[in-house]
MARMI-719326 format. One line per field, with one value per atom (N, C-alpha, C): residue in three letters; atom name; x, y, z. Coordinates in Angstrom, 2 decimals. Example, Ala and Ser with C-alpha at 12.3 -4.5 7.8 and 13.67 -1.06 7.14 Angstrom:
2
residuo	ala,ala,ala,ser,ser,ser
atomo	N,CA,C,N,CA,C
xx	13.19,12.30,13.20,12.85,13.67,12.90
yy	-5.69,-4.50,-3.30,-2.25,-1.06,0.03
zz	7.80,7.80,7.80,7.08,7.14,7.87
//
This chain:
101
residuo	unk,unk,unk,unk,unk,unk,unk,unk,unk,unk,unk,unk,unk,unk,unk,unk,unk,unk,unk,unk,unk,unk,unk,unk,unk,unk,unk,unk,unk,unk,unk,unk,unk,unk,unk,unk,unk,unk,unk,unk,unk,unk,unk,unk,unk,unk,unk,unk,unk,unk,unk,unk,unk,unk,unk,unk,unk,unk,unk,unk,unk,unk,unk,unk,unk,unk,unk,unk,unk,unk,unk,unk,unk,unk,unk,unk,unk,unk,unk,unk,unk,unk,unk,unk,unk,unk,unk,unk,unk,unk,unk,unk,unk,unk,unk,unk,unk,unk,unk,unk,unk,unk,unk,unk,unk,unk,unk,unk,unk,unk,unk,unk,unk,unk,unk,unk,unk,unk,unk,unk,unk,unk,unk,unk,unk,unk,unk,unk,unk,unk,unk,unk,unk,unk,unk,unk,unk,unk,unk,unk,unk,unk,unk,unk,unk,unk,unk,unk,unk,unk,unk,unk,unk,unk,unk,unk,unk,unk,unk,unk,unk,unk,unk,unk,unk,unk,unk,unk,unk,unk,unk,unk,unk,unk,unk,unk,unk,unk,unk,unk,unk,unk,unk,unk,unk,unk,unk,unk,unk,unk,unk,unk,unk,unk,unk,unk,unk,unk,unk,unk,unk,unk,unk,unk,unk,unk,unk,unk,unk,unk,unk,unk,unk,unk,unk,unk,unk,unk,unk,unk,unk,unk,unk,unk,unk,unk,unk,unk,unk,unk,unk,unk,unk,unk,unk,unk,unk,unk,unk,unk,unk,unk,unk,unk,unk,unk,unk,unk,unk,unk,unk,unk,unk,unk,unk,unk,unk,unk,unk,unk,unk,unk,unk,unk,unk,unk,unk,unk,unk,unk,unk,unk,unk,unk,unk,unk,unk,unk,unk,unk,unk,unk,unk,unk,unk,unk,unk,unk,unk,unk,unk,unk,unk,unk,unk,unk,unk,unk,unk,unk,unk,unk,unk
atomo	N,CA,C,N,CA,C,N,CA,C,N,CA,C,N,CA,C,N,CA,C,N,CA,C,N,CA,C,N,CA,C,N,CA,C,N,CA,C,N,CA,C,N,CA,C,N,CA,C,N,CA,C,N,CA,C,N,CA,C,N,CA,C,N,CA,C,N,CA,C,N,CA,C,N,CA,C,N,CA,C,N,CA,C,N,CA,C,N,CA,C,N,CA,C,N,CA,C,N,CA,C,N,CA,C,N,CA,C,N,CA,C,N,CA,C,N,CA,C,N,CA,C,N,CA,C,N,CA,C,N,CA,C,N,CA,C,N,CA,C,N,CA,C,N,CA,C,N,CA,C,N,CA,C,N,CA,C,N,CA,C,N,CA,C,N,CA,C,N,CA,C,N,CA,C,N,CA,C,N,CA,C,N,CA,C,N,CA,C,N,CA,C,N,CA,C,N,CA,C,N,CA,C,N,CA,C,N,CA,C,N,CA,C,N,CA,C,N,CA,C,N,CA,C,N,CA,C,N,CA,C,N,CA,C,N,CA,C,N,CA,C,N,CA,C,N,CA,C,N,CA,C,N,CA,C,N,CA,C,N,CA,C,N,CA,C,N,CA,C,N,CA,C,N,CA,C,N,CA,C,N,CA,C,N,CA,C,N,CA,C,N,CA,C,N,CA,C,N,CA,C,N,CA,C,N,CA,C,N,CA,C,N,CA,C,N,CA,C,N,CA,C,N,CA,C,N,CA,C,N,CA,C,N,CA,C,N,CA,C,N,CA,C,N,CA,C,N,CA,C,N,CA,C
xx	-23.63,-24.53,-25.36,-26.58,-27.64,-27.81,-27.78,-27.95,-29.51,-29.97,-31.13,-31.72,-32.31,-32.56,-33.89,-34.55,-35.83,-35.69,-36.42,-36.28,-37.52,-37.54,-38.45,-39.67,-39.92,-41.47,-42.16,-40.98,-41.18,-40.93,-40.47,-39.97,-38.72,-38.73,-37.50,-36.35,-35.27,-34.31,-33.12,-32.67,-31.68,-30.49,-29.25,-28.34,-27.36,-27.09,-26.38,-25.15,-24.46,-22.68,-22.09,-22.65,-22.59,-23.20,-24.09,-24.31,-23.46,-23.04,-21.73,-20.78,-20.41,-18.69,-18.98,-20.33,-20.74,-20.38,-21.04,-20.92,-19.57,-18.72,-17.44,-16.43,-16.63,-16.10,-16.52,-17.21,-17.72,-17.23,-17.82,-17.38,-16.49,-15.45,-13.97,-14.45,-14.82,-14.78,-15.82,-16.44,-17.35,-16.91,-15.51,-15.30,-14.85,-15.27,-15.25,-16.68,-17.53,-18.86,-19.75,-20.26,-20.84,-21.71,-21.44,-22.68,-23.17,-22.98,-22.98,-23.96,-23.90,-24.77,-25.95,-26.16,-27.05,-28.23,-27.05,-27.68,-28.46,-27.81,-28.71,-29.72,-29.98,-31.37,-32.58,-32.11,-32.83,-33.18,-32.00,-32.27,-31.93,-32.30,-32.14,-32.69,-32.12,-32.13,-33.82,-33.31,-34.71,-34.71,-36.03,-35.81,-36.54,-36.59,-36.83,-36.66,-38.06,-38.10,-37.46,-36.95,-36.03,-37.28,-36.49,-37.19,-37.82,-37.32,-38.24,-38.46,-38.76,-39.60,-38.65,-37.52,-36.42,-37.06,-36.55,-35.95,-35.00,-34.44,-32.96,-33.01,-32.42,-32.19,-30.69,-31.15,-30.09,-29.67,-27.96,-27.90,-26.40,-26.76,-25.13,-24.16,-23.32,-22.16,-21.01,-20.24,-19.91,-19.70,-19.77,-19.27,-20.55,-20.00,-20.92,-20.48,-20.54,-21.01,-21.89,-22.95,-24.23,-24.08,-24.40,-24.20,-25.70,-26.07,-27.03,-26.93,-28.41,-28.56,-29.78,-29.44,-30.43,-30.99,-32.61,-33.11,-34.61,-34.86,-36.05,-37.73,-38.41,-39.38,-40.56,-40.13,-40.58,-42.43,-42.01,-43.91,-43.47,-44.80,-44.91,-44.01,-43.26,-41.98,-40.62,-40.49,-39.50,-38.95,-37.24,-36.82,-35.75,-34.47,-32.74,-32.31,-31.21,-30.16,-29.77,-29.89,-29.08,-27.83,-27.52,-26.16,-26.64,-25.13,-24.58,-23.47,-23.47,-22.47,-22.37,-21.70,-21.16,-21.46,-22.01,-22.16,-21.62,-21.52,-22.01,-22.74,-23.31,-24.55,-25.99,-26.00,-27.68,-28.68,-28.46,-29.30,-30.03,-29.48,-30.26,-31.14,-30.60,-31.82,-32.86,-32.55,-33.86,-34.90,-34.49,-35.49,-36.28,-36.01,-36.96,-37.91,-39.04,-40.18,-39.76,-39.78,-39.72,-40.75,-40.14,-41.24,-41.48,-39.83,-39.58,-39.27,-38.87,-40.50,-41.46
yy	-32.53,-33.52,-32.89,-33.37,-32.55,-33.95,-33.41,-34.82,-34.38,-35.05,-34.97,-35.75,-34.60,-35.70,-35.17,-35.76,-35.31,-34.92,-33.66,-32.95,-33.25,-32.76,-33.13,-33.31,-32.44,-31.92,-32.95,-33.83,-34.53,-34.18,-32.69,-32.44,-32.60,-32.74,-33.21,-32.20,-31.99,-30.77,-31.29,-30.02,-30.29,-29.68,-30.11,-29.59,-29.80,-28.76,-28.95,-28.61,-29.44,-29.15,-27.68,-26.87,-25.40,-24.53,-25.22,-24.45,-24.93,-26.42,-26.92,-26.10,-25.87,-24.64,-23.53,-23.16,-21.67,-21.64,-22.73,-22.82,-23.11,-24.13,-24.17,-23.42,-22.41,-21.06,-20.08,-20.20,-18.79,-19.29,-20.90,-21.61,-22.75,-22.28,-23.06,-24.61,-24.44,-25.58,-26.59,-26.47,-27.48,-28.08,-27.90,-28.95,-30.24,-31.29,-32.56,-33.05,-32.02,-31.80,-32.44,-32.72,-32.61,-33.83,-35.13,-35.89,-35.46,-34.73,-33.82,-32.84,-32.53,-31.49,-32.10,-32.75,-33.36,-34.27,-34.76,-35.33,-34.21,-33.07,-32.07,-31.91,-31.88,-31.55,-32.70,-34.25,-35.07,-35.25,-35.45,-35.93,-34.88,-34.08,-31.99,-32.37,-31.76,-32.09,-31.32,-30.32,-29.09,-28.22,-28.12,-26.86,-25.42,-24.69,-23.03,-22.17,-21.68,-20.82,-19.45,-18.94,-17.79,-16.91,-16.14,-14.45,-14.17,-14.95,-15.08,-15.88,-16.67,-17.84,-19.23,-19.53,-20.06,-20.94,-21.84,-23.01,-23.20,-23.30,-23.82,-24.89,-25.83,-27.05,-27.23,-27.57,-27.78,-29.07,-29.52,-30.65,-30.79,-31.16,-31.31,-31.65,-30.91,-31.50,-31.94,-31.48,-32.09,-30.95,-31.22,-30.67,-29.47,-28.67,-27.11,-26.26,-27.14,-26.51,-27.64,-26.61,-26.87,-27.01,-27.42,-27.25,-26.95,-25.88,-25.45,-25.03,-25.44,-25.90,-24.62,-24.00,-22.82,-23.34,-23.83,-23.93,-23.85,-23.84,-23.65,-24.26,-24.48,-25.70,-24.84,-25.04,-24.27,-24.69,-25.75,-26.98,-28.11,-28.79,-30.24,-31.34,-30.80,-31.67,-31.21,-30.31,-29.54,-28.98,-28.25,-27.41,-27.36,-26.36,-26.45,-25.68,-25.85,-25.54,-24.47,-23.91,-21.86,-21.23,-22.43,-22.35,-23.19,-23.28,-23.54,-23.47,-23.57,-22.49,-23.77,-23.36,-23.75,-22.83,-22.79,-22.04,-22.35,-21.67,-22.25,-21.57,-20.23,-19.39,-19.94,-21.05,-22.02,-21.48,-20.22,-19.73,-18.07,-18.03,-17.45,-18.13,-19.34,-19.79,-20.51,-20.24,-20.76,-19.56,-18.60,-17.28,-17.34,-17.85,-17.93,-19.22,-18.97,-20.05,-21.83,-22.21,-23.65,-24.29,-25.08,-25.44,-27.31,-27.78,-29.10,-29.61,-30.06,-30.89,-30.17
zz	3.16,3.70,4.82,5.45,5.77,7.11,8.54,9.52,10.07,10.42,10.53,12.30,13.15,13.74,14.62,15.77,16.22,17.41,17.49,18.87,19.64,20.97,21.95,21.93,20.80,20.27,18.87,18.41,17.69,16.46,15.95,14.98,14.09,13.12,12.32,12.29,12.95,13.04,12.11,10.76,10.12,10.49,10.07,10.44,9.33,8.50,7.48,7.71,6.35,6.63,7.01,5.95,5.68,7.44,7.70,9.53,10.20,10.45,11.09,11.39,9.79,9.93,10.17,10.22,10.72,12.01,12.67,14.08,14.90,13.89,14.71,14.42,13.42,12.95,14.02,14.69,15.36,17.04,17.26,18.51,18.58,18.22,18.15,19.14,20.14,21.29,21.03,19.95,19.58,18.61,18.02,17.10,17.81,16.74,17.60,18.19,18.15,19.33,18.33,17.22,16.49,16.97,17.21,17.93,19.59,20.44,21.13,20.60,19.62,19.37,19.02,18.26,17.78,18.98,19.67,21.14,21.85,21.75,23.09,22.09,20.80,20.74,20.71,20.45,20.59,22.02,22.71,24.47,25.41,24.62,26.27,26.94,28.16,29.38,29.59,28.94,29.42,27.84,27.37,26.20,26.17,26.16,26.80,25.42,25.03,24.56,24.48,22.71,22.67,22.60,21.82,22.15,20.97,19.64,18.43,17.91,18.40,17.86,18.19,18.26,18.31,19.51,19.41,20.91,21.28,22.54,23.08,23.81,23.24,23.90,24.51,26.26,26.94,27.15,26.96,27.56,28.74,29.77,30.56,29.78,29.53,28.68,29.68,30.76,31.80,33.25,33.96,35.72,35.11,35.20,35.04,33.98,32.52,31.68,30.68,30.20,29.37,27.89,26.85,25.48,24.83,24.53,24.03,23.02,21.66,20.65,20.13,19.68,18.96,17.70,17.80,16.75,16.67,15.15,14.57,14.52,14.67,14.59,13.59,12.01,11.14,10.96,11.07,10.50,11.74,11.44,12.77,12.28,10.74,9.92,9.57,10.12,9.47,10.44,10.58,11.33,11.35,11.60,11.31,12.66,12.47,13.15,13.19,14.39,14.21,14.70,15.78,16.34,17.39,18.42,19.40,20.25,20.98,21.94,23.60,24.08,25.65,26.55,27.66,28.42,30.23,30.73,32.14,33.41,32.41,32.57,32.22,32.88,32.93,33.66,34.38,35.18,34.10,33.24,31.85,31.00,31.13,30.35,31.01,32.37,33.34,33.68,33.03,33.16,32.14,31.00,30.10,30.27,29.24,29.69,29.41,29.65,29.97,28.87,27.94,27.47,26.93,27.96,28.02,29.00,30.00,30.37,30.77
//
């Protein structure tokens, strides 16, 4: 099954079953996370351009750590999911450009 939802920019971001277990295969601590995830990319706090083309959407997940959402924005309709991860190194992704709000 394929969840679907809209990021800041107004684009349609997918997130399929098959990237899911990629992701909680690789980041054990996000299982369970999965509306969590989906939330930081509709309502991020802040989203900041990667290094190829990618977006990261940040959202407080609680005290001082972040849950950030690696993804795509292929067309002004389209876009998926590349991972996500926990951090509480937020001051890396404040070096990169800012491109929400």
């Amino acid at each position: 099954m394929t969840m679907t939802v809209t990021s800041r920019h107004g684009v349609p971001i997918r997130l399929t079953d098959e990237r899911w277990l990629h992701i909680v295969e690789e980041h054990s601590e996000l299982a369970g996370l999965l509306e969590s995830v989906l939330d930081a990319i509709e309502s991020a706090d802040a989203v900041y351009e990667g290094t190829a083309g990618e977006k990261l959407a940040s959202r407080l997940l609680e005290a001082d750590k972040h849950l950030v959402v690696v993804y795509r924005e292929v067309a002004k309709d389209d876009g998926f999911v590349i991972t996500a991860f926990v951090t509480r190194r937020v001051y890396y992704l404040e070096k990169r450009r800012r491109l929400w709000p």
